[in-house]
mmCIF file as Biopython writes it, N, C-alpha, C and O atoms, coordinates in Angstrom:
data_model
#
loop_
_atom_site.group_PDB
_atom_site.id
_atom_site.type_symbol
_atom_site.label_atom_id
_atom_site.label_alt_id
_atom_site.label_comp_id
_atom_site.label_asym_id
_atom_site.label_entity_id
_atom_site.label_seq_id
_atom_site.pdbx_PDB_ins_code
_atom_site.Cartn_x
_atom_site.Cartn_y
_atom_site.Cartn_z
_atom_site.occupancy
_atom_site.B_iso_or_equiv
_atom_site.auth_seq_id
_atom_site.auth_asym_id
_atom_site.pdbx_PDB_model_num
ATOM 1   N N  . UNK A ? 1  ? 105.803 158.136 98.696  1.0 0.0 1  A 1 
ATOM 2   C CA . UNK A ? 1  ? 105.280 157.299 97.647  1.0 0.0 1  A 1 
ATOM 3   C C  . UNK A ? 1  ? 103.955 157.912 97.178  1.0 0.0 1  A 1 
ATOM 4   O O  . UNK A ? 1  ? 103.087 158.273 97.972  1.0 0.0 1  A 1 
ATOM 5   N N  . UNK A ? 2  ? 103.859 157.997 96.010  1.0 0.0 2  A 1 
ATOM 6   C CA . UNK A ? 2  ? 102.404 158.500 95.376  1.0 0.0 2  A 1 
ATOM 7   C C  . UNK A ? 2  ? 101.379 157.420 95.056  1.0 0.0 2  A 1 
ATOM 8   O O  . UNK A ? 2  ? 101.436 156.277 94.604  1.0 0.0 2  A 1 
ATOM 9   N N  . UNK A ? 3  ? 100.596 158.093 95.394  1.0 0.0 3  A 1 
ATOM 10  C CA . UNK A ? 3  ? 99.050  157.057 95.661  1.0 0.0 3  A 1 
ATOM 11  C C  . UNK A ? 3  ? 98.935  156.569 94.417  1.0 0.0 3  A 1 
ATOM 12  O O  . UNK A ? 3  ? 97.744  156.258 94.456  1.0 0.0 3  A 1 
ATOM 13  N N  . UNK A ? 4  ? 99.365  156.216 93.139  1.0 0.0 4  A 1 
ATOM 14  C CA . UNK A ? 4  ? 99.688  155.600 91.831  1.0 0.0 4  A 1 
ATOM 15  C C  . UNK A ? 4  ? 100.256 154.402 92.401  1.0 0.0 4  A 1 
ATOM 16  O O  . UNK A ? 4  ? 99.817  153.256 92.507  1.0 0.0 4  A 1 
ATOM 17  N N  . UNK A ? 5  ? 101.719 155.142 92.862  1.0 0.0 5  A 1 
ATOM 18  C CA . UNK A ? 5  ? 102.645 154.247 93.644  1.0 0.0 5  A 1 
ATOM 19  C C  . UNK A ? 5  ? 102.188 153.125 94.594  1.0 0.0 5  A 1 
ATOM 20  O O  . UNK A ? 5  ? 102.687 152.003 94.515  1.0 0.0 5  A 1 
ATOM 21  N N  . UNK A ? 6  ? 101.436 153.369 95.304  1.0 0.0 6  A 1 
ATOM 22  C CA . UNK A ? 6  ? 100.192 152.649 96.420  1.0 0.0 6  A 1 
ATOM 23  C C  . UNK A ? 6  ? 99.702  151.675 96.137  1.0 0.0 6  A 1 
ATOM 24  O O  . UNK A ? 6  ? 99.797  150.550 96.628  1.0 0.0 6  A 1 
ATOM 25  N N  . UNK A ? 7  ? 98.733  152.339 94.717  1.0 0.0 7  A 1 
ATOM 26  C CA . UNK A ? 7  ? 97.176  151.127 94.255  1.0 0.0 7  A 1 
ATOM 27  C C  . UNK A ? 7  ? 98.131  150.525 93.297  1.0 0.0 7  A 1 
ATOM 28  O O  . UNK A ? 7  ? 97.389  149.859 92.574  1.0 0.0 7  A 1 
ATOM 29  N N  . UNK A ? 8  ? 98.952  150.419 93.005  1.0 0.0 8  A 1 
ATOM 30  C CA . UNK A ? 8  ? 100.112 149.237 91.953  1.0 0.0 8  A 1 
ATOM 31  C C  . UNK A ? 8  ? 100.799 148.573 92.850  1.0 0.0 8  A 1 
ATOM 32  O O  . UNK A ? 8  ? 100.996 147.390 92.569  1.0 0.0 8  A 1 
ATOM 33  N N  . UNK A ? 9  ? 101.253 148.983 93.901  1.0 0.0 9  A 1 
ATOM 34  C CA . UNK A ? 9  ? 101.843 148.024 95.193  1.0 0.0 9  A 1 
ATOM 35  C C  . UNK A ? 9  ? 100.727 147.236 95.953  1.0 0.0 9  A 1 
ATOM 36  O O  . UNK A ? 9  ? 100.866 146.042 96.219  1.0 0.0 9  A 1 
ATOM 37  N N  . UNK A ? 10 ? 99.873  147.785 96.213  1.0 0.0 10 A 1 
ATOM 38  C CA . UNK A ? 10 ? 98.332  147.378 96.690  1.0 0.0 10 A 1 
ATOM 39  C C  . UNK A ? 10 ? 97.773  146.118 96.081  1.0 0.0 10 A 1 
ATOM 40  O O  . UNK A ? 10 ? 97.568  145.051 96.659  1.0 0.0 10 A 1 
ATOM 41  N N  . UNK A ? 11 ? 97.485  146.527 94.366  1.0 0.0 11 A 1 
ATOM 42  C CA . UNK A ? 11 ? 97.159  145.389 93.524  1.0 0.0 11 A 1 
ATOM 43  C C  . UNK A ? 11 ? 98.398  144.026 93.254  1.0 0.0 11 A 1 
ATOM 44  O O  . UNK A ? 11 ? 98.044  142.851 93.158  1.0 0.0 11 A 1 
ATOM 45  N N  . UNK A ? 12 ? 99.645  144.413 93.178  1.0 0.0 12 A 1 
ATOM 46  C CA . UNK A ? 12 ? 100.858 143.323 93.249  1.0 0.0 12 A 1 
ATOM 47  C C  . UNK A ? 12 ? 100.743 142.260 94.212  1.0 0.0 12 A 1 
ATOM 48  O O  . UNK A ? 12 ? 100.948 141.053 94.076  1.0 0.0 12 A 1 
ATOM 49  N N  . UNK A ? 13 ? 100.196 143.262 95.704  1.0 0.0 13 A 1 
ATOM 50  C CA . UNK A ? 13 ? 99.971  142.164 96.779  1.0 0.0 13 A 1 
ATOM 51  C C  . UNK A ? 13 ? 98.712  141.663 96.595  1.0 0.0 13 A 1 
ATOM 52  O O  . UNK A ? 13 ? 98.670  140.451 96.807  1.0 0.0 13 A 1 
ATOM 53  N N  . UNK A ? 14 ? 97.786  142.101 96.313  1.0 0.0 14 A 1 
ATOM 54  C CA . UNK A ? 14 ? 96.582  141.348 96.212  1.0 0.0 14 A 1 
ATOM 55  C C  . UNK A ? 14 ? 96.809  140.655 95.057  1.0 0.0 14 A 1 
ATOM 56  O O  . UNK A ? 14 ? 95.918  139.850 94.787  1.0 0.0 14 A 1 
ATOM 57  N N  . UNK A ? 15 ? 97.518  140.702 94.463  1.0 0.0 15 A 1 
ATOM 58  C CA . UNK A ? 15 ? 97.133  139.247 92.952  1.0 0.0 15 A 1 
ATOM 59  C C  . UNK A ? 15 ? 98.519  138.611 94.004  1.0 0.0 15 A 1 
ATOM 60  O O  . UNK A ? 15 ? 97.936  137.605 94.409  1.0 0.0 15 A 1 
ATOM 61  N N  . UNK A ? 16 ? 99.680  138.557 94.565  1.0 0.0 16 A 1 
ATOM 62  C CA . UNK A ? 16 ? 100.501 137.106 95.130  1.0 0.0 16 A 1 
ATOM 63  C C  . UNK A ? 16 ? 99.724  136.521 96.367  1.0 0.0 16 A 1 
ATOM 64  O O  . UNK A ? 16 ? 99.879  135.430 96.915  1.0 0.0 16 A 1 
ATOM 65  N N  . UNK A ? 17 ? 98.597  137.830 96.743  1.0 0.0 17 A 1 
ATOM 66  C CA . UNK A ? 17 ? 98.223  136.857 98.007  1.0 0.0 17 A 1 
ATOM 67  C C  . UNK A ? 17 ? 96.862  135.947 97.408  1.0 0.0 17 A 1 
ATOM 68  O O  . UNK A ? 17 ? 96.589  134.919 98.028  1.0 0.0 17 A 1 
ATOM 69  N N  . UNK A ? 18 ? 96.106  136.278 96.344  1.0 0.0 18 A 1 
ATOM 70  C CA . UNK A ? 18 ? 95.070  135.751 95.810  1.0 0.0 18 A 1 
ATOM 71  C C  . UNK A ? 18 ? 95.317  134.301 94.818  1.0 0.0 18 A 1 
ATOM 72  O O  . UNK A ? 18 ? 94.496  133.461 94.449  1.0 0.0 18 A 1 
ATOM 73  N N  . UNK A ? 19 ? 96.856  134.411 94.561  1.0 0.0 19 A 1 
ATOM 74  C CA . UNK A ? 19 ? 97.790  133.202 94.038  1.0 0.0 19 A 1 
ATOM 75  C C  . UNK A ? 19 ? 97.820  132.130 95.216  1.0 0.0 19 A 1 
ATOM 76  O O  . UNK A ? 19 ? 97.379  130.986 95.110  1.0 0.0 19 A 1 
ATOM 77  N N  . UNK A ? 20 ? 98.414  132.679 96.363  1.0 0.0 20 A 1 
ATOM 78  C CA . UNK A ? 20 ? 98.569  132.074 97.253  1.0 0.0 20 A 1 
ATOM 79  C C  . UNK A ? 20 ? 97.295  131.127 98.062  1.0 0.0 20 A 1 
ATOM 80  O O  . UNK A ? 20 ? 97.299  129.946 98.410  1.0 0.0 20 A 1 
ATOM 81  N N  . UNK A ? 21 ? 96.214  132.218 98.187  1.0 0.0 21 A 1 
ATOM 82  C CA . UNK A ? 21 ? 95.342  131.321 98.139  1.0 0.0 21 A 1 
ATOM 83  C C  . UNK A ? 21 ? 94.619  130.634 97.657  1.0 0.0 21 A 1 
ATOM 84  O O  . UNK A ? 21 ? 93.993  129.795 98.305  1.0 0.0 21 A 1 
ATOM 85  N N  . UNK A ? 22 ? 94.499  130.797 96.367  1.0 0.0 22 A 1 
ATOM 86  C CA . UNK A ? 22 ? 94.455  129.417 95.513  1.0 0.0 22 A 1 
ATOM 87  C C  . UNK A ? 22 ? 95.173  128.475 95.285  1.0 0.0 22 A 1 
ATOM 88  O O  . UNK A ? 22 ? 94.571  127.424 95.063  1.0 0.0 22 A 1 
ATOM 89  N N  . UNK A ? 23 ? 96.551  128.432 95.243  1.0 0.0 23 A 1 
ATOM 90  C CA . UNK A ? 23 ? 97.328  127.389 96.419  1.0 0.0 23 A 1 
ATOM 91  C C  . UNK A ? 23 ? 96.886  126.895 97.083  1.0 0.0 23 A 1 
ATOM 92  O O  . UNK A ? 23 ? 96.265  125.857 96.856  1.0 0.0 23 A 1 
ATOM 93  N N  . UNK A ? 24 ? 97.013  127.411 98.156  1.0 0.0 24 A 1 
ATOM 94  C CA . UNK A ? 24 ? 96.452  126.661 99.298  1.0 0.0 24 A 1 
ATOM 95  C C  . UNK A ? 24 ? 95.034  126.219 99.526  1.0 0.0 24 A 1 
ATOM 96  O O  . UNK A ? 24 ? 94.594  125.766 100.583 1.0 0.0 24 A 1 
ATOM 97  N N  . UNK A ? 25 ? 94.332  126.414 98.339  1.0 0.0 25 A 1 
ATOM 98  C CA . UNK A ? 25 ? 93.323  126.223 98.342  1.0 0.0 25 A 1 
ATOM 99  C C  . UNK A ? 25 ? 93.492  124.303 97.567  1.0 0.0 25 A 1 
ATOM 100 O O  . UNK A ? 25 ? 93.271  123.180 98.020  1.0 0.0 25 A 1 
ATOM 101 N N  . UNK A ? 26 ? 93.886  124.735 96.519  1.0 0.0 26 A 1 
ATOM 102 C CA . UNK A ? 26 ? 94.095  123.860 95.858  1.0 0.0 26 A 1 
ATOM 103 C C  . UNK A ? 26 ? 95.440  122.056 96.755  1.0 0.0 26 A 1 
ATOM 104 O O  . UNK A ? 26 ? 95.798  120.949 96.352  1.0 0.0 26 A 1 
ATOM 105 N N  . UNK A ? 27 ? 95.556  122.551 97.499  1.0 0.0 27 A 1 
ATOM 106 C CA . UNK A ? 27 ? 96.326  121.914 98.572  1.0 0.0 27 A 1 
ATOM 107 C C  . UNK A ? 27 ? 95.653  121.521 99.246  1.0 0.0 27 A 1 
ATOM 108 O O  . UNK A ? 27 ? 95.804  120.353 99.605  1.0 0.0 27 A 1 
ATOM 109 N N  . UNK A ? 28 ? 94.698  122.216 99.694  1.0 0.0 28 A 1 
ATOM 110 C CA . UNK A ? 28 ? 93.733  121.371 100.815 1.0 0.0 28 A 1 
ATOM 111 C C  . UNK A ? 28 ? 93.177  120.320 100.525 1.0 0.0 28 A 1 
ATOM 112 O O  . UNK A ? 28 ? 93.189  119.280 101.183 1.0 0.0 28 A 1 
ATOM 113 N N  . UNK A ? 29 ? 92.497  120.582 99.221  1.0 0.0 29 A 1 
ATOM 114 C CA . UNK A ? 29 ? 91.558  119.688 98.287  1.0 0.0 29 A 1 
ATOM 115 C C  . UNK A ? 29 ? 92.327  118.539 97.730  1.0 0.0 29 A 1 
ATOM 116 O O  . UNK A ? 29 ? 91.645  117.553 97.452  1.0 0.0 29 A 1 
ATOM 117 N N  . UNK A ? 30 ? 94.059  118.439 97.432  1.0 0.0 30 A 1 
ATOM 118 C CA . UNK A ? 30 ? 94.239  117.218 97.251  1.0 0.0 30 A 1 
ATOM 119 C C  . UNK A ? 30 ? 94.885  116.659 98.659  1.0 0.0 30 A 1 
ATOM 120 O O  . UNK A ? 30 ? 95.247  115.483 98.645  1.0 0.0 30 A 1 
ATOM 121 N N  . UNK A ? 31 ? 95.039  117.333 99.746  1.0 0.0 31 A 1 
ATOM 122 C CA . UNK A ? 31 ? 95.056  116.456 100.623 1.0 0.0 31 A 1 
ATOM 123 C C  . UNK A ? 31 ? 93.793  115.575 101.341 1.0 0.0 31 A 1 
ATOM 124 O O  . UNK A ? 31 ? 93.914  114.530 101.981 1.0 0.0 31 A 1 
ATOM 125 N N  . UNK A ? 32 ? 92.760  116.188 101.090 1.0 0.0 32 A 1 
ATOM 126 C CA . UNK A ? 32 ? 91.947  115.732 101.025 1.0 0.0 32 A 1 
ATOM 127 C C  . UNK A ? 32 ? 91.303  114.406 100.140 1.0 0.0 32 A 1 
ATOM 128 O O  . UNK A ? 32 ? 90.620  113.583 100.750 1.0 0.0 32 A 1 
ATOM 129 N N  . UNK A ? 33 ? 91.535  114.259 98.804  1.0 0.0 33 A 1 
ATOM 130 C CA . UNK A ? 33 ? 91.370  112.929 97.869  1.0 0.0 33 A 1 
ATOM 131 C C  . UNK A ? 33 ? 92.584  112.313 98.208  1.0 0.0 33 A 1 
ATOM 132 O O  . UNK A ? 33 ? 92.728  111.228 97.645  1.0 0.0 33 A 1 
ATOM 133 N N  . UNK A ? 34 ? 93.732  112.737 99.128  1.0 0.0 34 A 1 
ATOM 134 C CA . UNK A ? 34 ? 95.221  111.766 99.284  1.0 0.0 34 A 1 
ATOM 135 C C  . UNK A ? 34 ? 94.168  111.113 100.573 1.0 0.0 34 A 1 
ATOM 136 O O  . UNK A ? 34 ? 93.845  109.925 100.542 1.0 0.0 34 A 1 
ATOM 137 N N  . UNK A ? 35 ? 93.815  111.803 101.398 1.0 0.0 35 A 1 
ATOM 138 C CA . UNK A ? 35 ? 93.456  111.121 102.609 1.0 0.0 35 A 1 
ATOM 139 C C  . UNK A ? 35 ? 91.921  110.219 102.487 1.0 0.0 35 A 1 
ATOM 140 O O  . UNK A ? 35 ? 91.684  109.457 103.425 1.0 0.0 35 A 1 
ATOM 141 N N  . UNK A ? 36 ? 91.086  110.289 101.559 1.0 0.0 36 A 1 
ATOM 142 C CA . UNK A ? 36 ? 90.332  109.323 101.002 1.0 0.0 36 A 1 
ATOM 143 C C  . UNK A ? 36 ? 90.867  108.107 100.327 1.0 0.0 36 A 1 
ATOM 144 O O  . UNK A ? 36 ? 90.550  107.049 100.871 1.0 0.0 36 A 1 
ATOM 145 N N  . UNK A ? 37 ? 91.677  108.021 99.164  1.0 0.0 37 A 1 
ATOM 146 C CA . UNK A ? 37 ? 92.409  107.239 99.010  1.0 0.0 37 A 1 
ATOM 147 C C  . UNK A ? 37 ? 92.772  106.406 100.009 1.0 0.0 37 A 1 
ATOM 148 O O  . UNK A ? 37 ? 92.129  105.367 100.153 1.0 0.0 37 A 1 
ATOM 149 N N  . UNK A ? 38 ? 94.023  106.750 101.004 1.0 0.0 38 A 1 
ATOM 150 C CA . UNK A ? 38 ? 94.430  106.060 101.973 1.0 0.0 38 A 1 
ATOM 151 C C  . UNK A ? 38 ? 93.123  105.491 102.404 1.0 0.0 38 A 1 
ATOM 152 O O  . UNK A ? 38 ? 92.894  104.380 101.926 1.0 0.0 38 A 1 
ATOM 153 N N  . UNK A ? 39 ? 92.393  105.886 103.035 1.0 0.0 39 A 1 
ATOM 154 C CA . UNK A ? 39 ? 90.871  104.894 103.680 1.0 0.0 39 A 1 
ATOM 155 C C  . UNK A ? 39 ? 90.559  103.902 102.632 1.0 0.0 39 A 1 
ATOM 156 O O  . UNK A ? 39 ? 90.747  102.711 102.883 1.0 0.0 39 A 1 
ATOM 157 N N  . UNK A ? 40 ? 90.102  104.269 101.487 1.0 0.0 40 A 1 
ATOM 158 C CA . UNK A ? 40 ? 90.087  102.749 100.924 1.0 0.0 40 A 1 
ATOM 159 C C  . UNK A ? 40 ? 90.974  101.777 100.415 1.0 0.0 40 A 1 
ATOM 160 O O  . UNK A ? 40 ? 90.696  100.706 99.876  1.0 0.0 40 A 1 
ATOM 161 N N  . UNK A ? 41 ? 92.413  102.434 100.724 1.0 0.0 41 A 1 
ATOM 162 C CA . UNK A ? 41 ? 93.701  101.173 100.502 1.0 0.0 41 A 1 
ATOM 163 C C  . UNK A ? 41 ? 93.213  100.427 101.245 1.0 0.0 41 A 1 
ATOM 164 O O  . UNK A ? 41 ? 92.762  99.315  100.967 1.0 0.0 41 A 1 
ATOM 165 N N  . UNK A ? 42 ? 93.271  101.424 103.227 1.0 0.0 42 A 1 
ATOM 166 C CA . UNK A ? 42 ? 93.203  100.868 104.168 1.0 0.0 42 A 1 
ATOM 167 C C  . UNK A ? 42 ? 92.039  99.294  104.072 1.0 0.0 42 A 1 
ATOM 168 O O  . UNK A ? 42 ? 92.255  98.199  104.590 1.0 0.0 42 A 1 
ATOM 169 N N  . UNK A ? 43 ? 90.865  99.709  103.252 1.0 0.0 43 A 1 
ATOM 170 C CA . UNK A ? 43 ? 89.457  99.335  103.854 1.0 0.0 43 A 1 
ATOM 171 C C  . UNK A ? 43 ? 90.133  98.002  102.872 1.0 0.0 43 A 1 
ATOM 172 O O  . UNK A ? 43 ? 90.210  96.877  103.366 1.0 0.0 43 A 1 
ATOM 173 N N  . UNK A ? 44 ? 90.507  98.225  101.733 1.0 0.0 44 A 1 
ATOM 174 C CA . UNK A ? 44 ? 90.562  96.860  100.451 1.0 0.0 44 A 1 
ATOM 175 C C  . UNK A ? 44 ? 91.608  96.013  101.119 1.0 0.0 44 A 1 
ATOM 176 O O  . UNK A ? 44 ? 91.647  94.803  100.897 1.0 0.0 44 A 1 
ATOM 177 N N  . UNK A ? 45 ? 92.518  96.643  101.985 1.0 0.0 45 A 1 
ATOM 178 C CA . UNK A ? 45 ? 93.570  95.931  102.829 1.0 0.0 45 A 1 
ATOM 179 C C  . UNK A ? 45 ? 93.330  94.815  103.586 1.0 0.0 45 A 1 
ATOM 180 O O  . UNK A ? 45 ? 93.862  93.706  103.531 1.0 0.0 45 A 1 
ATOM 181 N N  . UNK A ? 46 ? 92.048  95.444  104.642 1.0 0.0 46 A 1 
ATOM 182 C CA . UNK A ? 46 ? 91.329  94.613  105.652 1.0 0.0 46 A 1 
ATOM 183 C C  . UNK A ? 46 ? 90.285  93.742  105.084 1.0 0.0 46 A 1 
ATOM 184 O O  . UNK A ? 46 ? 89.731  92.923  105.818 1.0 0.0 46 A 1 
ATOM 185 N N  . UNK A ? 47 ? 89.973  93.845  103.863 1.0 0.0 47 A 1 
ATOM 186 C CA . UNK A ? 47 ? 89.158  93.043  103.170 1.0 0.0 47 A 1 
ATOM 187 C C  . UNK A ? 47 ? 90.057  92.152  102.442 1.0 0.0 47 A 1 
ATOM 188 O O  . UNK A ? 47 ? 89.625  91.001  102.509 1.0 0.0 47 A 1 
ATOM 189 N N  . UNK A ? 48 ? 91.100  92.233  101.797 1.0 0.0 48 A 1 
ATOM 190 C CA . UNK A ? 48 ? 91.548  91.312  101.374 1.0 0.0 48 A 1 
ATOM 191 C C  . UNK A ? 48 ? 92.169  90.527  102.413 1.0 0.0 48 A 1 
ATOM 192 O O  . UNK A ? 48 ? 92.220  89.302  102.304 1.0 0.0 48 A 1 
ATOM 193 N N  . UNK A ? 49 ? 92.548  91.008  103.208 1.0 0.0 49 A 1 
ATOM 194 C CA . UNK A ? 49 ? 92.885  89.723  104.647 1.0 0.0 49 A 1 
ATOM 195 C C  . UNK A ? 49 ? 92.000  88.681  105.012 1.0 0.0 49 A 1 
ATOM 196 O O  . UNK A ? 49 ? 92.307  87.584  105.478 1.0 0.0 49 A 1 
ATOM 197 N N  . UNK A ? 50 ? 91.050  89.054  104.797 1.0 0.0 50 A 1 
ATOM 198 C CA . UNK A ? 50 ? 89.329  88.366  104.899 1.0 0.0 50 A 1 
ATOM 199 C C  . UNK A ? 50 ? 89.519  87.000  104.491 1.0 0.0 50 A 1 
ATOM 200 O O  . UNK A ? 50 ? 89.730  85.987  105.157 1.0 0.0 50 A 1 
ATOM 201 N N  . UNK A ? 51 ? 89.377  87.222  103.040 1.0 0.0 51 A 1 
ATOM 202 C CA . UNK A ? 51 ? 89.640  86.007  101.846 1.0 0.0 51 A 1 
ATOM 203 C C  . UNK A ? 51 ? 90.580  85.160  101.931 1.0 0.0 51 A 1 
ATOM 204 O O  . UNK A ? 51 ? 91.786  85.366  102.066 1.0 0.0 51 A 1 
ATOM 205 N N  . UNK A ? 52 ? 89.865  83.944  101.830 1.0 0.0 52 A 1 
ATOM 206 C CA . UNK A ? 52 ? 90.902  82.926  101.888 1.0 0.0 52 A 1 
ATOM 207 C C  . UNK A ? 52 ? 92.549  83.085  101.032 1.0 0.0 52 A 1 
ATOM 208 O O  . UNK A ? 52 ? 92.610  83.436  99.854  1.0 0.0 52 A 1 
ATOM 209 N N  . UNK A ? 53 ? 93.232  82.907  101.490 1.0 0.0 53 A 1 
ATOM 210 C CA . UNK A ? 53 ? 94.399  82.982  100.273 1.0 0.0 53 A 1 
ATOM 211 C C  . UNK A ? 53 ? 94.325  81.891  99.554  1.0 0.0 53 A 1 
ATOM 212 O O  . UNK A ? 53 ? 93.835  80.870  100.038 1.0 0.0 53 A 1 
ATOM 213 N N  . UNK A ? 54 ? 94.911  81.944  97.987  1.0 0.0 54 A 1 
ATOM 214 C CA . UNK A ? 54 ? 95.252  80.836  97.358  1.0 0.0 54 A 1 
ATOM 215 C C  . UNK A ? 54 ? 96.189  79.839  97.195  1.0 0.0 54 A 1 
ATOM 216 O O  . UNK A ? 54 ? 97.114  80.212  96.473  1.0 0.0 54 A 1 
ATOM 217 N N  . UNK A ? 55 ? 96.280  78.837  97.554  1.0 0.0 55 A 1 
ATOM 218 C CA . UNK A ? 55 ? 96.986  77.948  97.624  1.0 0.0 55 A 1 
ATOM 219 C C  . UNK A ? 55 ? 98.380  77.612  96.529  1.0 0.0 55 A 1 
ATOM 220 O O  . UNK A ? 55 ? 97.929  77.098  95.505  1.0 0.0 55 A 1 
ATOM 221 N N  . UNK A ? 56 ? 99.898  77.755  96.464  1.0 0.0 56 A 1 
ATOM 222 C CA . UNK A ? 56 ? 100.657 78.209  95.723  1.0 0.0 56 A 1 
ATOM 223 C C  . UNK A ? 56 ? 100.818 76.683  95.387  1.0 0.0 56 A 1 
ATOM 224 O O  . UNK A ? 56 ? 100.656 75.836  96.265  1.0 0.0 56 A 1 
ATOM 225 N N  . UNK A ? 57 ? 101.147 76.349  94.070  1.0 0.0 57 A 1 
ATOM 226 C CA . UNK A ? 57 ? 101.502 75.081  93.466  1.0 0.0 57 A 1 
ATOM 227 C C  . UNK A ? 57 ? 102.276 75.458  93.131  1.0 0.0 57 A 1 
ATOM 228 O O  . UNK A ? 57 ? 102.345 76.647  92.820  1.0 0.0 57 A 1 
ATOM 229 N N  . UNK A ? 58 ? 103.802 74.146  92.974  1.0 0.0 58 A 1 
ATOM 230 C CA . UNK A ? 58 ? 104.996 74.580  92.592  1.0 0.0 58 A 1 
ATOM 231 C C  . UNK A ? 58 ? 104.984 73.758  90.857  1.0 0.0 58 A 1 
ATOM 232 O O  . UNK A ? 58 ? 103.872 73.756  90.329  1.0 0.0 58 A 1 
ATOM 233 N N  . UNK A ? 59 ? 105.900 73.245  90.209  1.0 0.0 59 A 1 
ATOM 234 C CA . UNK A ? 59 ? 105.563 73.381  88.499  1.0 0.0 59 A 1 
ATOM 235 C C  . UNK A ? 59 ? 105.401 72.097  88.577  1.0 0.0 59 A 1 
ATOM 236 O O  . UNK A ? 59 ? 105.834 71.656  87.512  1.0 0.0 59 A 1 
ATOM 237 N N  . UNK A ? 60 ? 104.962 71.088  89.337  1.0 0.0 60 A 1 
ATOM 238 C CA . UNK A ? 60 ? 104.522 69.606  88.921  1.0 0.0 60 A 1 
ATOM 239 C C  . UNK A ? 60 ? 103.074 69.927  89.384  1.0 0.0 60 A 1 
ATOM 240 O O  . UNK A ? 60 ? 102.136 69.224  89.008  1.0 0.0 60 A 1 
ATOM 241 N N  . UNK A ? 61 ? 102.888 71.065  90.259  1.0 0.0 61 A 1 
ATOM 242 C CA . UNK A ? 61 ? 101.225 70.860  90.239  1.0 0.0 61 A 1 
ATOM 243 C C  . UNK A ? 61 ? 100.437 70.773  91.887  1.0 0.0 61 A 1 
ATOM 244 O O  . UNK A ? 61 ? 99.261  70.786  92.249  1.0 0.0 61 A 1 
ATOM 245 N N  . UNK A ? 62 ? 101.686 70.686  92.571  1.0 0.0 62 A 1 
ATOM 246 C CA . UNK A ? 62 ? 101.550 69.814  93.479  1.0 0.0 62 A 1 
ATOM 247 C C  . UNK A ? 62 ? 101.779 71.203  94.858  1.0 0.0 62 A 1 
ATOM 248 O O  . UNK A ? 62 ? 102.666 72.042  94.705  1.0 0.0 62 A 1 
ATOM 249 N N  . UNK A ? 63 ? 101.077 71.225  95.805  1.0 0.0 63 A 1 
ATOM 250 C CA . UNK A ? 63 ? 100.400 72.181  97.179  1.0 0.0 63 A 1 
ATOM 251 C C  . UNK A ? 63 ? 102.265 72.620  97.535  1.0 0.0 63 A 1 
ATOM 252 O O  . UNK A ? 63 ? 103.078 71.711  97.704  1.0 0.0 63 A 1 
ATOM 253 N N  . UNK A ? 64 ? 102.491 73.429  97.568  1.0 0.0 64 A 1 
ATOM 254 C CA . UNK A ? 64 ? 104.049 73.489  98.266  1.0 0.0 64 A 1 
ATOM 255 C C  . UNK A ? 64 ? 103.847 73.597  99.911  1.0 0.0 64 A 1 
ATOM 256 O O  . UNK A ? 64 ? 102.915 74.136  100.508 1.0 0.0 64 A 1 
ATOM 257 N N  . UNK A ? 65 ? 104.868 73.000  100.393 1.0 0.0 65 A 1 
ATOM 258 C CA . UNK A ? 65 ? 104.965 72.874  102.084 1.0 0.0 65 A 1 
ATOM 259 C C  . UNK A ? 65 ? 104.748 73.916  102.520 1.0 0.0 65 A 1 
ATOM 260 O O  . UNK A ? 65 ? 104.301 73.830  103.664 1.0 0.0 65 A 1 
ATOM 261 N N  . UNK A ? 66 ? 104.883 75.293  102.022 1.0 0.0 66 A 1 
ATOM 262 C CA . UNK A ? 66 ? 104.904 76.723  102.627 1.0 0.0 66 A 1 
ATOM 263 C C  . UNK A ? 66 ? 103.977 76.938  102.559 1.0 0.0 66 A 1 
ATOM 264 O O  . UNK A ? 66 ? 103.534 77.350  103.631 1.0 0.0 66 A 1 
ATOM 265 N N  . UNK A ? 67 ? 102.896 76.873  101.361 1.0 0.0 67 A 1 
ATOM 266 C CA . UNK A ? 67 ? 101.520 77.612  101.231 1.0 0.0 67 A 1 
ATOM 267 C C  . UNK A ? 67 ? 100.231 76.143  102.595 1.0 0.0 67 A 1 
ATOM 268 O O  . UNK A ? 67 ? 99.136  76.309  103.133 1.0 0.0 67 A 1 
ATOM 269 N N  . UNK A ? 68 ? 101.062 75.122  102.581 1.0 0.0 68 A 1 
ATOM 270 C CA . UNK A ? 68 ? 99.917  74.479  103.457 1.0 0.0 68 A 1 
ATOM 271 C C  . UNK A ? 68 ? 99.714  75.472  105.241 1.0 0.0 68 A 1 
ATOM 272 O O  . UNK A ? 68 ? 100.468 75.944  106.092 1.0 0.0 68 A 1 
ATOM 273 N N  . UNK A ? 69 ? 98.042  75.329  104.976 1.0 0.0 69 A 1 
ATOM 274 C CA . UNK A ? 69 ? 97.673  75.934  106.461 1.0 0.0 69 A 1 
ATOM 275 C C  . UNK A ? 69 ? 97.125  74.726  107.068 1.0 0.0 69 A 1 
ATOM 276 O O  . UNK A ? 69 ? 97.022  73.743  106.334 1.0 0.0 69 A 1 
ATOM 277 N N  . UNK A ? 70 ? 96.644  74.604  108.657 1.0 0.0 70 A 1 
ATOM 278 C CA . UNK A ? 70 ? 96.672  74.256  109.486 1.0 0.0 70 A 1 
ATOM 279 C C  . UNK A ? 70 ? 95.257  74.762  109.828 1.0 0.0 70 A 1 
ATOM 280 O O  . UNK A ? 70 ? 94.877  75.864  110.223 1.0 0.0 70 A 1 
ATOM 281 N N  . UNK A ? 71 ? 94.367  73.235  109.464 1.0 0.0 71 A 1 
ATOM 282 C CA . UNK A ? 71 ? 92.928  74.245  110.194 1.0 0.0 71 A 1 
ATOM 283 C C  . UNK A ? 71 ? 92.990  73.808  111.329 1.0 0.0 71 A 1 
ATOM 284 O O  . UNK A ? 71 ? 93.907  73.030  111.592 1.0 0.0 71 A 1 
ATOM 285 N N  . UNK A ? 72 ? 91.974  74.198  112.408 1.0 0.0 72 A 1 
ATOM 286 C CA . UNK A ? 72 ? 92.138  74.137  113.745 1.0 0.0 72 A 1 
ATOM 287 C C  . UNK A ? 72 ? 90.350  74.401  113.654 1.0 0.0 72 A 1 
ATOM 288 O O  . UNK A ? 72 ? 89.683  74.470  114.686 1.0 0.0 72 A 1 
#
């Protein structure tokens, strides 16, 4: 193979591996905002458990048997 032959095989791999790692570059970084996300589903999750729920009225207006709680 002639050294032409070489630095054109040489440069082919360096631009799929310089693709590649910008890929994977770019992969890291949205697994990264995927795994932030998840934490504040998580966090708005445990916060909305917090809050009282609202009480479901059925169409006369009136507390339905299912939504009544039981204070203690």
């Amino acid at each position: 193979m002639s050294s032409i032959q070489q630095r054109l095989t040489t440069a082919a791999t360096d631009t799929r591996l310089a693709v590649v790692i910008s890929a994977a570059v770019n992969l890291k970084a949205q697994l990264c905002e995927l795994n932030e996300l998840r934490e504040r589903v998580i966090k708005a999750q445990l916060s909305a458990r917090k809050l009282p729920q609202p009480k479901h009225r059925n169409e006369h207006g009136a507390v339905s048997s299912c939504s009544l709680e039981i204070g203690l």
